[in-house]
C-alpha positions as CSV (number, residue, x, y, z in Angstrom):
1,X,-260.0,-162.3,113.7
2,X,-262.0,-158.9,112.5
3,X,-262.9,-156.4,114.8
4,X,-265.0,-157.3,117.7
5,X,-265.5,-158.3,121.4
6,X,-265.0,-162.3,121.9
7,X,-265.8,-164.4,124.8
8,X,-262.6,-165.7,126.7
9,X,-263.6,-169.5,128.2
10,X,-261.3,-172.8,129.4
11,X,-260.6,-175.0,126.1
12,X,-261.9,-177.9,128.2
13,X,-265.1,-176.8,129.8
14,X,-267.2,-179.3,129.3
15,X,-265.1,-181.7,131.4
16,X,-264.3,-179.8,134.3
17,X,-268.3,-179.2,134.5
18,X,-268.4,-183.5,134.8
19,X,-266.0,-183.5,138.5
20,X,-266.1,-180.5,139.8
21,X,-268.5,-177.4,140.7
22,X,-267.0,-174.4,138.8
23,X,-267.8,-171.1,138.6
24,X,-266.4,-169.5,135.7
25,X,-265.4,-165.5,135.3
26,X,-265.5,-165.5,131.5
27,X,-263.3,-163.1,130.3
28,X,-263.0,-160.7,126.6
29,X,-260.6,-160.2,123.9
30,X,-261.5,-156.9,122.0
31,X,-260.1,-156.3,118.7
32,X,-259.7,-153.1,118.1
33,X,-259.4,-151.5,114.6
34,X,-256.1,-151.4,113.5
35,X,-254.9,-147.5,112.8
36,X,-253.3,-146.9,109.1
37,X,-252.2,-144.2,106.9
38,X,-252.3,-144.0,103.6
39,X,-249.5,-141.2,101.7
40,X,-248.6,-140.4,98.6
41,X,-245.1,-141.1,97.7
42,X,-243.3,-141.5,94.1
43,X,-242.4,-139.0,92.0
44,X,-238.9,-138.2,90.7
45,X,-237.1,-137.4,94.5
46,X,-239.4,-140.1,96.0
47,X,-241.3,-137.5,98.3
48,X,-244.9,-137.8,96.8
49,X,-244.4,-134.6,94.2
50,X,-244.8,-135.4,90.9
51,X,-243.5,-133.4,87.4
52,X,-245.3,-133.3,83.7
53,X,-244.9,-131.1,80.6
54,X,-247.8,-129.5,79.6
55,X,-250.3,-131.4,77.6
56,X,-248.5,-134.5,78.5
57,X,-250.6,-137.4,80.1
58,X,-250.5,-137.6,83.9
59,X,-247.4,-140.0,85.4
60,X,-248.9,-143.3,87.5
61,X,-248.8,-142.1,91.0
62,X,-247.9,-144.2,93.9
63,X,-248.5,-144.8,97.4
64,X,-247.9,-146.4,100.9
65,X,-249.6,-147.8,103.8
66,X,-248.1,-147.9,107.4
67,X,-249.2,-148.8,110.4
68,X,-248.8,-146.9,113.8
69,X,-244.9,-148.1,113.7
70,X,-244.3,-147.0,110.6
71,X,-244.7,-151.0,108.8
72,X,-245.9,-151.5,105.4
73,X,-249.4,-152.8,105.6
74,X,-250.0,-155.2,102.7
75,X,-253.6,-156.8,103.7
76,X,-255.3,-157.5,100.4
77,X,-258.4,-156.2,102.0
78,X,-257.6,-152.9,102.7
79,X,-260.2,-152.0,100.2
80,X,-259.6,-149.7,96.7
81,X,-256.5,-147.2,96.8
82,X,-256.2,-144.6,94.9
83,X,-254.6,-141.6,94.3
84,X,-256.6,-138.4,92.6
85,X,-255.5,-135.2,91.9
86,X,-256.8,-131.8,91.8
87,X,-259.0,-131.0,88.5
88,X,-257.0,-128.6,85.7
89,X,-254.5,-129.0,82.5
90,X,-253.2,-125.4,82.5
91,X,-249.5,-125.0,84.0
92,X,-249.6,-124.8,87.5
93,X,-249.5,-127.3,90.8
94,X,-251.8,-129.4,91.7
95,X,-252.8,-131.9,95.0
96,X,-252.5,-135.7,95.1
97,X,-255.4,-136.9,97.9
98,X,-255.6,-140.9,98.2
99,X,-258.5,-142.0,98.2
100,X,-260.4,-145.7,99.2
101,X,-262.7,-147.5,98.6
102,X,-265.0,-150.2,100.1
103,X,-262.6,-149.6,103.3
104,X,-262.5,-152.6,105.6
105,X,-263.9,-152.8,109.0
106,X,-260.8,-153.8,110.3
107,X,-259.0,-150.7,110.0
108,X,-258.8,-146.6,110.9
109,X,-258.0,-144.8,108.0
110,X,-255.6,-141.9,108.3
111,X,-255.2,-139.6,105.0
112,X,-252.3,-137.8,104.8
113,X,-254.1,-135.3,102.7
114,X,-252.0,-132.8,100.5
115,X,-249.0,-133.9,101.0
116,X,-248.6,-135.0,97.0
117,X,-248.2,-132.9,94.0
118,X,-248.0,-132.6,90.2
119,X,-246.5,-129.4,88.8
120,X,-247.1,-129.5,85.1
121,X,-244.4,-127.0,83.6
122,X,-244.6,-125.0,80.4
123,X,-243.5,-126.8,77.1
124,X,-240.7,-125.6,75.4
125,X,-240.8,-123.4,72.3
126,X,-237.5,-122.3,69.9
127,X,-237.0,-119.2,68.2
128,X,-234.5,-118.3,66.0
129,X,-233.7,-115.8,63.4
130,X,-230.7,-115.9,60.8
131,X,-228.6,-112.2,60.4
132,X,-228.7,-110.3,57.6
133,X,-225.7,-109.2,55.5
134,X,-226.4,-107.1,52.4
135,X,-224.0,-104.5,50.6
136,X,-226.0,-101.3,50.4
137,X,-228.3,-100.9,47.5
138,X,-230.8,-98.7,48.7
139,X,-233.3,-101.2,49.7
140,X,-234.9,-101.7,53.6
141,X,-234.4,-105.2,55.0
142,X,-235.6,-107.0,58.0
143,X,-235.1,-110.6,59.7
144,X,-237.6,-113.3,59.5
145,X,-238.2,-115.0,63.2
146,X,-239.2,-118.9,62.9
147,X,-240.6,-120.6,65.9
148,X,-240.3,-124.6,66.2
149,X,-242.6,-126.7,69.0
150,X,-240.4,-130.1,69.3
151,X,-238.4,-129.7,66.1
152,X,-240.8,-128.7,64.1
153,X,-242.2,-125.1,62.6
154,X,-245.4,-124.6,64.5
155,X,-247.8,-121.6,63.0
156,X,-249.6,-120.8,66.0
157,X,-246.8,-119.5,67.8
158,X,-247.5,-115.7,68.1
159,X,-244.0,-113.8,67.2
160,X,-243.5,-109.8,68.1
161,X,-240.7,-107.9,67.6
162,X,-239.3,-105.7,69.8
163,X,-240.2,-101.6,69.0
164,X,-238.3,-98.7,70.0
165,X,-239.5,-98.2,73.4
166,X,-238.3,-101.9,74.3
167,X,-241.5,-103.5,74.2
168,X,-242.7,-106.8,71.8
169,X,-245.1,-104.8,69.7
170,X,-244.6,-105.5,66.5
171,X,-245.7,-107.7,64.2
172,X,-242.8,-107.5,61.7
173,X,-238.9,-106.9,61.6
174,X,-237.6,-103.7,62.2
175,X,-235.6,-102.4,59.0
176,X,-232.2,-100.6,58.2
177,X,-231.3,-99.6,54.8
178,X,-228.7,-97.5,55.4
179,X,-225.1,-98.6,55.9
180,X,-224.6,-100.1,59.7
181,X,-225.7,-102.6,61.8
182,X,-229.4,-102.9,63.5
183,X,-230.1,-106.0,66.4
184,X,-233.4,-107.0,66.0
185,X,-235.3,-108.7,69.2
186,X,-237.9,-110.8,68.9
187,X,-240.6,-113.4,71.0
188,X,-242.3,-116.3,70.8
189,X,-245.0,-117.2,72.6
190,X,-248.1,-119.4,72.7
191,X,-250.4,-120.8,75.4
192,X,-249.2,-123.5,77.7
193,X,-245.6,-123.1,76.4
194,X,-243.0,-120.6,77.6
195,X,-242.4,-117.1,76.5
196,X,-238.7,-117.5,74.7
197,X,-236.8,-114.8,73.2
198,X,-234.2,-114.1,70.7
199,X,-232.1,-111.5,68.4
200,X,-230.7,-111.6,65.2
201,X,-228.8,-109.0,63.3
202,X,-229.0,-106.7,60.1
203,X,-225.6,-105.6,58.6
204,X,-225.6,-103.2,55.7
205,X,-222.5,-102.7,54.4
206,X,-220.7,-100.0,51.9
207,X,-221.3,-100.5,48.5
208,X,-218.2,-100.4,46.5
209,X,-217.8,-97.3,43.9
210,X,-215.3,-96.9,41.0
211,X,-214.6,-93.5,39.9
212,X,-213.1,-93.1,36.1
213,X,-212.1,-89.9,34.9
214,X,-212.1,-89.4,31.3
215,X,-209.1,-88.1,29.4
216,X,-209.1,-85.0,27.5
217,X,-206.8,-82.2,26.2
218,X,-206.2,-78.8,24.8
219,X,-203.4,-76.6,23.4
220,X,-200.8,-74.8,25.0
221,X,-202.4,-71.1,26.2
């Protein structure tokens, strides 16, 4: 049954040799290789493309093997299927080739080559700020930015503050002092995770002053 040429003869030869003179035309069965392809498929619409978080572990990828018609092909000896993808962890998308292994004799392999992927998307970082409310007393205050990765306060996120000129230059708050109200802007941002922003407020308000006048008199003229 594998793939070859095989000698077509009468089942019952032999006797047809012992009463009669025969001349046989032998004739051939050729079994030719049977054509499959191999494609990626899985993923979270079910067309092969695959979606991770940054610094998460790869999903389990998936494939199919059709013949000619379009049939699954389920022969336990097609050899060893796998699926690989294209080398690098930083946030970007990447091919899913299958791959075999000890392939069989019995079969043509068609790849589908590229038509897989894994997009591995930026994690997500928080930022957040709480306003500022103060009754003027002469002193400068600012807001303090906090950045959480997952919930939790994460020190390696690098935080800037926007400066006058609109950009994320600065390392600390900007201040007010004086009686009004100042939005601050501010970013967080570290590698492998997206750039998120945010703004909190400063509100200086008037201080309150009581004015006493103190009695006094005189005479008349």
């Amino acid at each position: 049954e594998n793939v070859g040429t095989y000698r077509i003869y009468p089942e019952n030869e032999n006797v047809l040799n012992a009463n009669y003179k025969v001349t046989f035309e032998y004739g051939q069965l050729t079994i030719a290789k049977k054509v499959i392809t191999i494609s990626v498929t899985g993923g979270e619409q079910n067309d092969g493309n695959y979606v991770k978080r940054y610094d998460d572990a790869d999903p389990a990828y998936s494939f199919s093997v059709t013949d000619e018609k379009g049939d699954a092909v389920t022969d336990e000896n097609l050899g060893e299927i796998k699926v690989v993808r294209e080398k690098g962890e930083d946030v970007g998308t990447y091919t899913l080739i299958p791959t075999v292994e000890n392939e069989s004799e019995n079969y043509e392999y068609g790849i589908v080559e590229e038509n897989g992927t894994l997009e591995i998307l930026p994690r997500e970082i928080t930022i957040s700020a709480e306003d500022v409310e103060k009754t003027y007393d002469g002193t400068s205050y600012g807001i303090t930015a906090v950045a959480k990765v997952n919930g939790a306060v994460n020190n390696n996120v690098t935080i800037k503050y926007k400066d006058k000129d609109g950009n994320y230059t600065l390392d600390a708050s900007p201040t007010r002092k004086n009686v009004g109200e100042t939005t601050v802007e501010f970013e967080a941002s570290l590698y492998g995770y997206k750039t998120v922003t945010g703004k909190a407020t400063i509100e200086i308000t008037k201080r309150p002053v009581t004015i006493t006048a103190a009695n006094s008199w005189k005479y008349y003229g």
